[in-house]
N, C-alpha and C positions, 0 to 999 in steps of 0.2 A: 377587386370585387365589384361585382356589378348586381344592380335589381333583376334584372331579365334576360336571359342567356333566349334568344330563336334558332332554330337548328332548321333552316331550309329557308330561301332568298325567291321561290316563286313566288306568286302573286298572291297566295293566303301568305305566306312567311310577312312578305316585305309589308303588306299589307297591316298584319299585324305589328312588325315594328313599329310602322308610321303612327297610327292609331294609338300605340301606347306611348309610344313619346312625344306625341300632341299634346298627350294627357300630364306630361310631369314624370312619366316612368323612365329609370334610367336602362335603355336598351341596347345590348350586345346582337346583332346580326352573325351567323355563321352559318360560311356557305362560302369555298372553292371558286364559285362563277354562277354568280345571282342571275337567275333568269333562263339558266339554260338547259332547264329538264323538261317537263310537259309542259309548262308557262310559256315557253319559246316555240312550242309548237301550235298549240290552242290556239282555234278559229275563230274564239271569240263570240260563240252564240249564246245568248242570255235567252232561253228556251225553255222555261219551265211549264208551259203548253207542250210542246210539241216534243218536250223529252218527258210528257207524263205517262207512266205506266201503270197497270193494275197492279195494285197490293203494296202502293209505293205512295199512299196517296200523304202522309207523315214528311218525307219528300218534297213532294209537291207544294205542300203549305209553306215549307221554310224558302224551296227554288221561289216563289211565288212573291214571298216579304223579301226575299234577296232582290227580284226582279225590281221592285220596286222603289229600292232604295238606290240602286243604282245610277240614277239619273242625279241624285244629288252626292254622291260619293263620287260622281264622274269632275261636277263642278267641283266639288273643295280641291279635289286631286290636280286639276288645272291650276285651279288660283295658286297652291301649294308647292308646281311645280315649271309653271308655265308650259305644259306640254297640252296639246289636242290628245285625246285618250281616243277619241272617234266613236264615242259613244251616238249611238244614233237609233233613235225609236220608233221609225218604220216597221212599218208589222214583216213576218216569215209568213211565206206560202208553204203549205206543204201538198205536193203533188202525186198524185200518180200516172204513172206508164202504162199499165193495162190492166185487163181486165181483174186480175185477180190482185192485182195492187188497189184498185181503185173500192175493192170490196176490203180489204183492210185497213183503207185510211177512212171507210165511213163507221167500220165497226170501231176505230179511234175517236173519229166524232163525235160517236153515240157515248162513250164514255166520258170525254170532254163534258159535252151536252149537260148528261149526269151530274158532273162535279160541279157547274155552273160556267165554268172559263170560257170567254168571250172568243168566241169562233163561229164563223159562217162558212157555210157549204157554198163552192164555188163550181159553175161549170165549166168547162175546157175553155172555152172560149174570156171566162170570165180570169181567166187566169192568167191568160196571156195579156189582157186590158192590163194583169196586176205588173207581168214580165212579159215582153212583147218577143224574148229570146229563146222564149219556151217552144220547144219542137210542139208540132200542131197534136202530135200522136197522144196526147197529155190528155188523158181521159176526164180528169176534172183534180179537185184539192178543197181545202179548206185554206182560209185567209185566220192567222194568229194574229189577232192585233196587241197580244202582252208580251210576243217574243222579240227581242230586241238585240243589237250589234254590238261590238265595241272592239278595236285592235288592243288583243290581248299583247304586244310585242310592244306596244305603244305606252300602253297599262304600266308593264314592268319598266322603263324606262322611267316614265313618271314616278314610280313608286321609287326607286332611287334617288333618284334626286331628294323628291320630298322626304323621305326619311333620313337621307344626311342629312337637309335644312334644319329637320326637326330635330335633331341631336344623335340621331342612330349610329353607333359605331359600325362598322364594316370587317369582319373577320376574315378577310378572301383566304379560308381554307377549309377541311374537312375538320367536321367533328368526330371522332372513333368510338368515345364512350361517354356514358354517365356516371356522373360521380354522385354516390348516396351512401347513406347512413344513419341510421336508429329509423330508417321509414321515411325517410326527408331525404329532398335534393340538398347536392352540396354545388353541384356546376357542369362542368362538360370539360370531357380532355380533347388534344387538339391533337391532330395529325403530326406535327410539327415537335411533338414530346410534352407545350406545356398545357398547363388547365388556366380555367375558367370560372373563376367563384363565383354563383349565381343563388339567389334566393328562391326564384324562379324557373323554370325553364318549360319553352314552346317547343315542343317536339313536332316543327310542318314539315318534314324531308321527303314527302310524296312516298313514291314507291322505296325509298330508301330508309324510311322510320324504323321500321323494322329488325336494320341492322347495327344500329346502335351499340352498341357495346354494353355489358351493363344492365341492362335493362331487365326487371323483376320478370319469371315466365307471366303474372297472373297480370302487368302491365303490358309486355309487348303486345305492338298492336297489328293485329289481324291485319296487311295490306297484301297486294299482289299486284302483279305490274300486268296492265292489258294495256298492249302496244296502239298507236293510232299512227299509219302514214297519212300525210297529208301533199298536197300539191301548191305552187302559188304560179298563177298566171297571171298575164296581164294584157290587154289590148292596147293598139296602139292608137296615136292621136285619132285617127280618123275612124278607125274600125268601134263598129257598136257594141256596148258596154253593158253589163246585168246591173240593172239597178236597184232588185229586190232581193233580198236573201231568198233561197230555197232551199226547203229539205223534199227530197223528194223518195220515193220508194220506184226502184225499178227494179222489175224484174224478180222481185223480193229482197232485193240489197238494200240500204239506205244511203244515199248518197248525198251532201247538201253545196251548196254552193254561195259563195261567201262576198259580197263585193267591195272593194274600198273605194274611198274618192278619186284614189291616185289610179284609178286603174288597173288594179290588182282585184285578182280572182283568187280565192280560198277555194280547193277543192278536198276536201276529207270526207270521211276516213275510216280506216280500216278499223276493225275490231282484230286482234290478237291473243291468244294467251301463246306468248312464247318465251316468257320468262324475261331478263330483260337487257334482250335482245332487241336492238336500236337499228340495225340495218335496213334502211331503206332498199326495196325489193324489185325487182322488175313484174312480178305478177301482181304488188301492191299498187305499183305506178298502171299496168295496164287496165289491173278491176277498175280502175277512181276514173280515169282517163276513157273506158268504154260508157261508163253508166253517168258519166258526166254529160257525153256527145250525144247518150240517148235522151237526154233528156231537155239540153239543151245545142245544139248543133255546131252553133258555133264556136262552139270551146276548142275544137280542133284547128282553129286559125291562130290560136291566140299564143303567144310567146312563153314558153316554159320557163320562169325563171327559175326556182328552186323547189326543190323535193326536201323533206322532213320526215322524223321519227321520232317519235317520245313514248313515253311509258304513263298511261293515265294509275294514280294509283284506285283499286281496288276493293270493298270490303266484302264478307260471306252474304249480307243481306242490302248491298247496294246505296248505306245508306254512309253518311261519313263520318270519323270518328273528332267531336270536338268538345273539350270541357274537360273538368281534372278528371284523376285517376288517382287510382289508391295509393298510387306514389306521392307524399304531402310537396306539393312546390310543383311537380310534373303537371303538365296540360299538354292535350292534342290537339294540334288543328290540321286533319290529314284524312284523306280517303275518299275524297271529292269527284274520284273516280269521270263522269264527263260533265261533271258541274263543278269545274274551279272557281272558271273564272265567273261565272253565274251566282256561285255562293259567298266569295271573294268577300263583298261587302255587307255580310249580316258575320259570316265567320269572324273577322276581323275586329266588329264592333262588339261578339258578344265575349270572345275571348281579351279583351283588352279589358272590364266592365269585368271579367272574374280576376284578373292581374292587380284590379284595383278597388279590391271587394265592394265589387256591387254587385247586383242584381241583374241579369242580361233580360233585357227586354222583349226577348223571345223565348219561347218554353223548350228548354235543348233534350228534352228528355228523351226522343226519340232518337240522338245523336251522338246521347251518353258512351263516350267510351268504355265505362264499366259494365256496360250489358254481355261483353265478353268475358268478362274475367270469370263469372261460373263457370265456365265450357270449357277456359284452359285450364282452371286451377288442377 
């Protein structure tokens, strides 16, 4: 018998283990191979500016307190684990290519503008003062001074460690189903044949919550897998290096470009619905790899080390599903869709705070996983 049964090992799962057994919770980890769905693919951009959309603004407030907090979820995560997570708070440029990109990144401005978030209009020239790698062709941008970095592959690693320090068991297998009864969880069964008494349980399985076993129609939760390829490159000692994150619009695609200390280049990423289907493509490697060189030139020098795929998970209205459900003991923290690792540390804290009834310090109403359960019942 255990207090907390976690069903998914990315960076909101392990996240949340660590978090709750900081706290004195006794917590079960389950999860095959922690770290290796869309948390092992994720570029790692903390972007709650420059991933703001209209109609999404509910969103934006919590990416925003996420954004925030991160800088000190990045320290305790070091001290806790001794790893550099690469958290780093240099502003994102975001760029356009031409003409008719450069009229969509200001009607993004003007909405910014609106909402208050701290952005300046840059012009071409002023953009390349920001990245001097930027092709000249780069009609102008805006300068994001709240959107920030961090190696998400780094992240998870950390998060490992520090949640076995902290006492987190390790399940390395699948979970199949849940187990309930009179309206209450009773635990999770395990691939392997046996179960899992829980009092609790975190349903984070990303694009795979879904499949749970078990699971009431008027609980499962709405996810859907949109694929993302991504690229890593890297320059070598002597060849010159991007030292500003970018997201840029070319051509009308969005492209961004990611850089770490070590010399490695982030290039992503695709949008997909194809179900979930992981196959890194050749028309996904060429789209990332043309609008990368448009935008920046020299990327086509630079050493291909690996190509990725993962499955961001999904919901109907974009926004994620975290906080209980009408299942008594069940809780979600899942559907973070291309803000995992950006939500990662508000998700974590607020779901750890209902495991040990309190009060989450942010208002989750907008995130309420029960806002679906009319639609399916």
């Amino acid at each position: 018998m255990t207090d907390t049964v976690v069903v998914g090992g990315g960076l909101v799962g392990l996240a949340v283990a660590w978090r709750a057994a900081a706290r004195g919770v006794d917590v079960t980890l389950v999860d095959a191979d922690p770290g290796s769905g869309a948390s092992g693919v994720a570029a790692g951009m903390l972007a709650p500016v420059t991933e703001a959309a209209y109609g999404e603004e509910a969103l934006l407030a919590l990416n925003t307190l996420s954004a925030r907090s991160w800088a000190d979820f990045a320290a305790d995560l070091g001290r806790a684990s001794g790893i550099d997570v690469g958290y780093r708070d240099d502003p994102t440029l975001l760029v356009a290519l031409d003409g008719d990109d450069l009229a969509a990144v200001d009607e993004l401005l003007a909405f910014q503008q609106r909402l208050g978030l701290d952005v300046t209009r840059l012009r071409s020239r002023d953009c390349r003062a920001h990245e001097p790698l930027l092709h000249p062709r780069v009609r102008g941008g805006v300068l994001a001074r709240d959107d920030h970095r961090v190696d998400a592959q780094q992240v998870v690693r950390a998060l490992l460690v520090a949640a076995t320090r902290a006492g987190v068991r390790l399940e390395r297998q699948h979970a199949t189903a849940l187990d309930h009864a009179d309206g209450r969880v009773r635990g999770v069964r395990l691939a392997e044949g046996s179960s899992l008494s829980a009092r609790q349980v975190v349903l984070a399985a990303g694009t795979w919550s879904a499949d749970l076993h078990g699971l009431p129609v008027g609980v499962r939760p709405p996810v859907r897998p949109v694929k993302g390829q991504l690229l890593v490159l890297r320059a070598g000692r002597d060849e010159p290096r991007p030292v500003t994150t970018v997201r840029a619009l070319a051509r009308g695609r969005t492209v961004y470009l990611v850089p770490r200390d070590d010399g490695r280049l982030v290039v992503g990423a695709t949008q997909e619905e194809r179900g979930h289907d992981v196959r890194v493509t050749a028309g996904g490697v060429r789209q990332l790899l043309d609008d990368a060189v448009a935008v920046m030139p020299g990327v086509d020098e630079l050493t291909l080390l690996d190509t990725r795929a993962g499955l961001r998970p999904a919901t109907p209205d974009n926004r994620p599903l975290i906080g209980p459900t009408e299942l008594d003991g069940l809780l979600l923290a899942t559907g973070h869709h291309r803000n995992g690792a950006l939500l990662t540390p508000l998700t974590a804290d607020a779901v750890t705070d209902l495991l040990t009834d309190r009060t989450p310090a942010v208002d989750l109403s907008s995130v309420d996983p029960r806002r679906f359960s009319e639609v399916r019942a």
